[in-house]
C-alpha positions as CSV (number, residue, x, y, z in Angstrom):
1,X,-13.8,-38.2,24.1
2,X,-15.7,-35.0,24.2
3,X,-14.8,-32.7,27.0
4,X,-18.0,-30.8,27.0
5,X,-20.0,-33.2,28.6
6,X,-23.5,-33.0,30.8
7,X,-21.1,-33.9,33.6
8,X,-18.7,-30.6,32.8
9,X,-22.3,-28.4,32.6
10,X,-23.6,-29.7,36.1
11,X,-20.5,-29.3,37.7
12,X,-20.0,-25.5,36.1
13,X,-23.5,-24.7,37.6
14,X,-22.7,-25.8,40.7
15,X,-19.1,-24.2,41.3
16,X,-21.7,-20.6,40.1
17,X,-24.2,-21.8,42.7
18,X,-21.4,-21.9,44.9
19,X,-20.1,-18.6,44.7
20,X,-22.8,-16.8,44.6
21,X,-24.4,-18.3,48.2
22,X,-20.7,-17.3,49.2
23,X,-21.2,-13.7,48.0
24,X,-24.8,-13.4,49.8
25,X,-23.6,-15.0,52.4
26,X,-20.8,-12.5,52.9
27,X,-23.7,-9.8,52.1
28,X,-26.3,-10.8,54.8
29,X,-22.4,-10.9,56.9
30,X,-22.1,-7.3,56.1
31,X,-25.4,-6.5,57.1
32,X,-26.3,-8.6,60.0
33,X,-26.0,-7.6,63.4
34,X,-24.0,-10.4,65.4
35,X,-26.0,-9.4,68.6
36,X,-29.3,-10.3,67.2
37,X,-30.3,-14.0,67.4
38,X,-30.3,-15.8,63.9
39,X,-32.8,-18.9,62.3
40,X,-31.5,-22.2,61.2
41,X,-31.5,-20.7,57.5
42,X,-29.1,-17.6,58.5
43,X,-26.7,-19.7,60.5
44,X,-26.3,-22.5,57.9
45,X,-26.1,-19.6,55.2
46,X,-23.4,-18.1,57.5
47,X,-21.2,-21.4,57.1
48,X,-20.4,-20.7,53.3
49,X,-19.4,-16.4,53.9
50,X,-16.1,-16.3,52.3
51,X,-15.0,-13.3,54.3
52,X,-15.2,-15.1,58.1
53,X,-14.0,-18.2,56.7
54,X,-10.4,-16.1,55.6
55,X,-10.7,-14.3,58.4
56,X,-10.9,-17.2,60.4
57,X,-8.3,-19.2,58.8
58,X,-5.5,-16.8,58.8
59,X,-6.9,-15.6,62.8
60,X,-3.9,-16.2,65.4
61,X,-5.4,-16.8,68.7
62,X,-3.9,-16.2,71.8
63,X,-5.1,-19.2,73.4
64,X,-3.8,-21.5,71.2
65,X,-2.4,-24.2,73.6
66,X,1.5,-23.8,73.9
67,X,2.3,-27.3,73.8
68,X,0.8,-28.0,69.9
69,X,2.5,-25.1,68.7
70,X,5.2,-27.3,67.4
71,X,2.6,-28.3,65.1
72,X,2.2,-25.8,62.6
73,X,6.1,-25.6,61.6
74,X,5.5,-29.6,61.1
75,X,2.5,-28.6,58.7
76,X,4.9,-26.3,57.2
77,X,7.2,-28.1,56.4
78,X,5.1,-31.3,55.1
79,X,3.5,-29.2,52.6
80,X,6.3,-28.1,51.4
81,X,7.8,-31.9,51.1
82,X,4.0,-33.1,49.2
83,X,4.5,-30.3,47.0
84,X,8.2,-30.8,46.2
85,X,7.9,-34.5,45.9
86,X,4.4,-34.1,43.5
87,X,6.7,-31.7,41.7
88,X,9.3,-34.1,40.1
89,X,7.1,-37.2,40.1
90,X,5.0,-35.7,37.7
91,X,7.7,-34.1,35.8
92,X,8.7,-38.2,35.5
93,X,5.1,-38.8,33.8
94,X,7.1,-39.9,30.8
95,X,7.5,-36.3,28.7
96,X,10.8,-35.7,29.9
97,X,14.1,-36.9,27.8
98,X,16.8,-36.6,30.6
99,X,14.8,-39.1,32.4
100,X,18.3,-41.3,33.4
101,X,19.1,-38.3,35.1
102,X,17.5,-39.4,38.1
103,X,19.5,-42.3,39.0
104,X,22.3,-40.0,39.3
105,X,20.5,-37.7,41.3
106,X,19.1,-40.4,43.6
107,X,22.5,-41.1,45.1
108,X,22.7,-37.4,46.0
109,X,22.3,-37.7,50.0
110,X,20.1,-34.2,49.4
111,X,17.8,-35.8,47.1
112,X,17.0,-38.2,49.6
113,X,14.3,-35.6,50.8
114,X,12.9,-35.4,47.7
115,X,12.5,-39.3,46.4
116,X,11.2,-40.2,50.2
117,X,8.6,-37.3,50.0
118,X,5.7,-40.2,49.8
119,X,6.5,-40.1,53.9
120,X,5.1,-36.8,54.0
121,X,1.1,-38.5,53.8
122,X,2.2,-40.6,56.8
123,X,3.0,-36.9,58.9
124,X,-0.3,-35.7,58.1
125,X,-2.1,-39.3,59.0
126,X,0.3,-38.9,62.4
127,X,-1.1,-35.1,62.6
128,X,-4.5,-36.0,62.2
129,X,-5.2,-39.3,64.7
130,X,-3.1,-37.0,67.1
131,X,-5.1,-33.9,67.0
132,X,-8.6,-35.7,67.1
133,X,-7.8,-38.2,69.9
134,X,-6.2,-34.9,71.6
135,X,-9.8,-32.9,71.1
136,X,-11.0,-35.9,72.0
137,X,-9.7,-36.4,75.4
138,X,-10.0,-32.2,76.2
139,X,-13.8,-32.4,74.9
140,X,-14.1,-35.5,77.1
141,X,-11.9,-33.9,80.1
142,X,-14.5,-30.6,80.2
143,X,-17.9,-31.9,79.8
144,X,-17.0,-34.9,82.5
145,X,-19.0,-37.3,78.9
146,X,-18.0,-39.4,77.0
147,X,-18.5,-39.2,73.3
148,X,-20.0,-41.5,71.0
149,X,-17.4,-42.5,68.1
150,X,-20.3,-42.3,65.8
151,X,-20.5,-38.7,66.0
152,X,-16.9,-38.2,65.5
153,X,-16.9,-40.0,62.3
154,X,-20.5,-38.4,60.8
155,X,-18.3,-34.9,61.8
156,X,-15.3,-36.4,60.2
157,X,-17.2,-37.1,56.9
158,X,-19.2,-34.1,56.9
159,X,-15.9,-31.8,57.3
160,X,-14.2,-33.1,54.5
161,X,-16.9,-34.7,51.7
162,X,-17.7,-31.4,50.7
163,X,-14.4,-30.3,49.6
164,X,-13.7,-33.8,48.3
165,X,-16.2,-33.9,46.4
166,X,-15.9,-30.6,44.5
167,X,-12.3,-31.6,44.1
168,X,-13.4,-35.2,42.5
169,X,-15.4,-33.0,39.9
170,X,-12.4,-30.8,39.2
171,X,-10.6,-33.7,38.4
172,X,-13.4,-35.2,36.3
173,X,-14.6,-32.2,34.1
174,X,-12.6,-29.1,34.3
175,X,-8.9,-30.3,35.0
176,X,-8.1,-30.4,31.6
177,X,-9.0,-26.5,30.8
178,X,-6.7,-25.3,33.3
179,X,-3.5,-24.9,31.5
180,X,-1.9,-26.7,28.4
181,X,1.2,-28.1,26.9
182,X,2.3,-32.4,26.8
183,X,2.5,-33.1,30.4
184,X,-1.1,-31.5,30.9
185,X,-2.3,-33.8,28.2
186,X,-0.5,-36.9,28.3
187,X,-1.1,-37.4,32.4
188,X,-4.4,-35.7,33.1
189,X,-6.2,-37.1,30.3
190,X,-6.0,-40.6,31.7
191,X,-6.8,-38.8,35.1
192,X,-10.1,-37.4,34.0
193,X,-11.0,-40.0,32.4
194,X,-10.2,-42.7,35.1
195,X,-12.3,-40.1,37.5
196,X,-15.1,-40.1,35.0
197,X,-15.3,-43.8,34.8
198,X,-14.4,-44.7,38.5
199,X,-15.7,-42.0,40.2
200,X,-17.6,-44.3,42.7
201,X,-14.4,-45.5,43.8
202,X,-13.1,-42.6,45.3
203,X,-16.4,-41.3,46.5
204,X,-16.6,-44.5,48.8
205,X,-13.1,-44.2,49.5
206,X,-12.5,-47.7,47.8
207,X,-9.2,-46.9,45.3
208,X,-7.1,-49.4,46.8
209,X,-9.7,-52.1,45.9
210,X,-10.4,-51.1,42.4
211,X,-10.4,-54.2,40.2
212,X,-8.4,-52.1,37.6
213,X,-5.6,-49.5,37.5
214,X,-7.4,-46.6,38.3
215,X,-4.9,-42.7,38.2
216,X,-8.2,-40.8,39.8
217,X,-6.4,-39.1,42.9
218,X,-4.9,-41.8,43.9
């Protein structure tokens, strides 16, 4: 099918509108004064500066509390498992001749970490009910309220549909122009095009009850 579609065009446009609110955003940043009060426009425009966000990623506070500490060597070393384990299973996509090789490997008691790295999605589904219902109780704790659960999932949603979405178009339209060779072809072909005809799917966060086998980040 033809890559250069209306879809690829729309989402090109908006990854450029993207960056360049992030670069006057990180302007108006530069030129601001933080002591000065700011309008709805400049504080919402403030959200997509690309120089606080880094900054405030990579930021070690000292007031971190001491007891969730343990924390960030468990995201460590999860993302290192999701991106071992995504390493061979996608080398096994079926371009590989040495393929029998693996049952050897699999009674290696070493390569145990690897094959069982499909565990690692259940540490970050532990991470994230335990840090939420942990805010929860802290934010509940200080302002003596309680908080509506509706609120916590419209925050929920709005915190990561963004950046789900603009992935869902990577995988849809541009996936395929980012590098080359028979893997690229032979698995993210059927990836982008599953994407492109099941997108609504995944944006309602219904893969698991797609009527059909359906490879769009699954």
């Amino acid at each position: 099918y033809d890559y250069y579609t209306l879809g690829f065009y729309i989402t090109m446009v908006f990854f450029i509108v993207v960056i360049l609110v992030s670069a006057n955003a990180a302007i108006m940043g530069c030129l601001s004064n933080e002591k000065q009060s700011q309008d709805i426009f400049t504080r919402v425009l403030s959200c997509f500066d690309y120089r606080a966000n880094i900054k405030a990623v990579f930021q070690i506070s000292g007031k971190e509390d001491k007891d969730l500490k343990i924390f960030n060597g468990l995201r460590v070393i999860s993302m290192v498992w999701v991106i071992l384990g995504h390493t061979f299973y996608v080398s096994r996509g079926g371009y590989l001749r040495n393929l029998l090789e693996v049952l050897d490997l699999m009674k290696i008691f070493w390569y145990s970490y690897i094959y069982s790295a499909t565990f690692s999605v259940d540490v970050f589904f532990f991470l994230a009910g335990f840090l939420a219902v942990y805010i929860l109780v802290k934010q509940c704790h200080e302002t003596k309220k309680s908080i509506p659960f509706a609120y916590l999932y419209i925050h929920r949603v709005i915190r990561i549909f963004p950046l789900y979405i603009a992935v869902l178009l990577i995988f849809c339209y541009v996936v395929l122009f980012l590098g080359s060779g028979p893997g690229l072809y032979k698995y993210y072909n059927k990836v982008s095009y599953d994407c492109r005809k099941h997108w609504y799917y995944n944006l309602l966060i219904l893969n698991n009850f797609s009527p059909v086998e359906n490879d769009c980040l699954c």
